[in-house]
C-alpha positions as CSV (number, residue, x, y, z in Angstrom):
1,X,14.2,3.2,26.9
2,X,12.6,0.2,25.3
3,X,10.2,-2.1,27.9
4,X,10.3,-5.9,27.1
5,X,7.1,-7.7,27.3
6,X,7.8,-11.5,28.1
7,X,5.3,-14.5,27.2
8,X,6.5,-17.4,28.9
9,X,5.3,-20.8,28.0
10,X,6.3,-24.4,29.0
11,X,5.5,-27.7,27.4
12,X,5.1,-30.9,28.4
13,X,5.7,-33.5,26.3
14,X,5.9,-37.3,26.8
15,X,6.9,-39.8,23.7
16,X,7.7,-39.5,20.8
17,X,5.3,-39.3,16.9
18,X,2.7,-41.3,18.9
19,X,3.0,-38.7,21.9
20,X,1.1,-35.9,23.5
21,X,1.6,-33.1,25.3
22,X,0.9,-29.6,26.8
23,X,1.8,-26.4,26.4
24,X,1.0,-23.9,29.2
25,X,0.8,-20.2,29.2
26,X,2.4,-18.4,32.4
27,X,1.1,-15.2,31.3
28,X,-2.2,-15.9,31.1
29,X,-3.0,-18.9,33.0
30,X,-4.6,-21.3,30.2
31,X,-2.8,-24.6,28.6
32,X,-3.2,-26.4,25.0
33,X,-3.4,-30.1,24.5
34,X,-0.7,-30.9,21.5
35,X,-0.1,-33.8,19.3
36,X,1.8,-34.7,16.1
37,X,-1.1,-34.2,13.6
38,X,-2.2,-37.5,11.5
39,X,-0.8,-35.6,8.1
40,X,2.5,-36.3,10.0
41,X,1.9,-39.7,11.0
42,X,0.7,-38.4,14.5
43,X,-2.4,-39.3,16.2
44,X,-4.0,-36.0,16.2
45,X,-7.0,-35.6,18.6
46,X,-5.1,-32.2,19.8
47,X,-3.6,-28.8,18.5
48,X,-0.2,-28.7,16.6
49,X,2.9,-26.5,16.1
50,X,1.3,-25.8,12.5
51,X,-2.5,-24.7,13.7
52,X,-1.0,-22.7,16.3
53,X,1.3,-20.6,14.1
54,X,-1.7,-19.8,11.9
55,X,-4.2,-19.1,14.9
56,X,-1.4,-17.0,16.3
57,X,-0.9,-14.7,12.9
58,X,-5.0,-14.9,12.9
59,X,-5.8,-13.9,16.4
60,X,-3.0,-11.3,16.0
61,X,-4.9,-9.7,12.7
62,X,-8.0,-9.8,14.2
63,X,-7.1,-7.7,17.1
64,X,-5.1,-5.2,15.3
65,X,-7.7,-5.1,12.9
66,X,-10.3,-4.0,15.8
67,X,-7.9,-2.0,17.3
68,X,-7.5,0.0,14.0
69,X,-11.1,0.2,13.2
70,X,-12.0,1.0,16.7
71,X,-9.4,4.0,16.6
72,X,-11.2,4.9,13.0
73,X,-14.3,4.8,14.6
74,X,-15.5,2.4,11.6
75,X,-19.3,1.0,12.3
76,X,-17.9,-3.1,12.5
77,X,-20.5,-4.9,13.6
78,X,-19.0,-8.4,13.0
79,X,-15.7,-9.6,12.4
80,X,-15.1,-13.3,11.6
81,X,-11.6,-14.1,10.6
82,X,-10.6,-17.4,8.3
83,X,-7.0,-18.6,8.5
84,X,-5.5,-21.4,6.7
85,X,-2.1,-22.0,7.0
86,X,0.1,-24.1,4.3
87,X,3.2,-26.3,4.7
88,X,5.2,-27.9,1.8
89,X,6.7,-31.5,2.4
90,X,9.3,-32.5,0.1
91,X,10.2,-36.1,1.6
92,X,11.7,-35.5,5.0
93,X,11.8,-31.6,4.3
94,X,9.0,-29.7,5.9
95,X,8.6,-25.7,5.1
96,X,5.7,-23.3,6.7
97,X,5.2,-21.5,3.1
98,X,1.9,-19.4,3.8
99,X,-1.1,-18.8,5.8
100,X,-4.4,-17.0,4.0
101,X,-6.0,-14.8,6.0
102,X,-9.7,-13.7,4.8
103,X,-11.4,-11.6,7.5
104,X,-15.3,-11.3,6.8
105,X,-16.1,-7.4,7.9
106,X,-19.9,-6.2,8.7
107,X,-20.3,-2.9,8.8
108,X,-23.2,-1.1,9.9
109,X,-26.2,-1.1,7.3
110,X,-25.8,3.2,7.9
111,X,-21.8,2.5,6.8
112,X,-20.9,5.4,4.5
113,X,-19.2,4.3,1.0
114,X,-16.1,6.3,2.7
115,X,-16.5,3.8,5.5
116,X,-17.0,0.9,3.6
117,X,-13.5,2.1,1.0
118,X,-11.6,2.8,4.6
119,X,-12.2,-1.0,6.3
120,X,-11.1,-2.3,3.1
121,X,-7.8,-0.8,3.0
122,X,-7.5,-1.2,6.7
123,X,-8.3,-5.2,6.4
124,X,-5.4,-5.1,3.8
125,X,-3.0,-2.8,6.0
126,X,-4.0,-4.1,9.5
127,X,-1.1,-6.7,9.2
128,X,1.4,-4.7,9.1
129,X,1.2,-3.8,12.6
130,X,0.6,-7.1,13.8
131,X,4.0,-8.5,16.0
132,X,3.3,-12.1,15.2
133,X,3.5,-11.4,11.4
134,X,6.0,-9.4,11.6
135,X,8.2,-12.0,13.5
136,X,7.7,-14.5,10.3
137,X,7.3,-11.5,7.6
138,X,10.0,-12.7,5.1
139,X,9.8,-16.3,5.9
140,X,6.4,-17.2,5.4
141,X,3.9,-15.5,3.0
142,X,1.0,-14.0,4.3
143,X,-1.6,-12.8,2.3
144,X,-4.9,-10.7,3.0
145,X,-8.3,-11.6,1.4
146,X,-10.7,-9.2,3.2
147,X,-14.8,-9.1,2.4
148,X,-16.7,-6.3,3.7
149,X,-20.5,-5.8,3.6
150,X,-23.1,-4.2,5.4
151,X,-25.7,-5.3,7.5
C-alpha cells in the first residue's frame, strides 16, 4: 500500500499587482514573503511564484544529488548549485519554458578519475529522481550543466 506524504501550505495575500503576501509552510513551520515581481509590473521587494518554482526544482536536485553521492560514497566536498529559471511572455501570455540547473561539484583532491567520471554522470542523472522535476517533467525543460573538480 502506497503512504501519502502531504505539504500543506497557506497564503496570504492582500491586493492586487501592487500587493503582498505570505505563504506559510504547515509542515515545516517557516513562511515566505511574496510579491508580483517588477518584470510583471509588481513591486518586488519579495519572493515570486517564478523564483520559487526554480528554487524548488534546485533545492530538489541538490538533495538528490547528495543523497546519491552519499549512497556512492563519492568524496564531495562542496556542492553549490545555480538555477535560473526562464519564462516566455508573448503579450498577455506567460509560459514557465525552462530552468538551467549547473551544480558546481568538489570532490576530494584524493578523487579517483573513476570518481570524478561517476559524479558526472550522477550530476546528469540525479534529476531524474527528483519529485519536483518530475511533477513539471514534460511541461517545462530542465536541463543539467554540471562542473566537477577537485580540491
Amino acid at each position: 500500500m502506497a503512504t501519502l506524504h502531504e505539504y500543506p501550505v497557506e497564503v496570504a495575500w492582500s491586493g492586487g499587482r501592487e500587493g503582498n503576501g505570505t505563504i506559510s509552510y504547515g509542515n515545516s513551520g517557516t513562511s515566505v514573503a511574496i510579491a508580483v515581481p517588477p518584470e510583471f509590473q509588481g513591486p518586488g521587494g519579495a519572493s515570486n511564484p517564478e523564483e520559487l518554482l526554480t528554487s524548488a526544482i534546485a533545492g530538489c536536485y541538490s538533495i538528490t544529488f547528495g543523497i546519491i553521492a552519499a549512497n556512492r560514497k563519492l568524496p564531495i566536498t562542496n556542492l553549490k548549485v545555480n538555477a535560473t529559471g526562464a519564462v516566455e511572455q508573448n503579450g498577455a501570455s506567460l509560459i514557465y519554458t525552462q530552468i538551467t540547473i549547473k551544480p558546481a561539484i568538489t570532490l576530494a583532491a584524493d578523487a579517483t578519475d573513476a570518481q570524478v567520471a561517476a559524479t558526472l554522470d550522477m550530476a546528469h542523472k540525479a534529476d531524474n529522481y527528483c519529485i519536483v522535476t518530475n511533477a513539471v517533467r514534460g511541461k517545462v525543460q530542465v536541463t543539467i550543466e554540471p562542473t566537477v573538480e577537485r580540491e
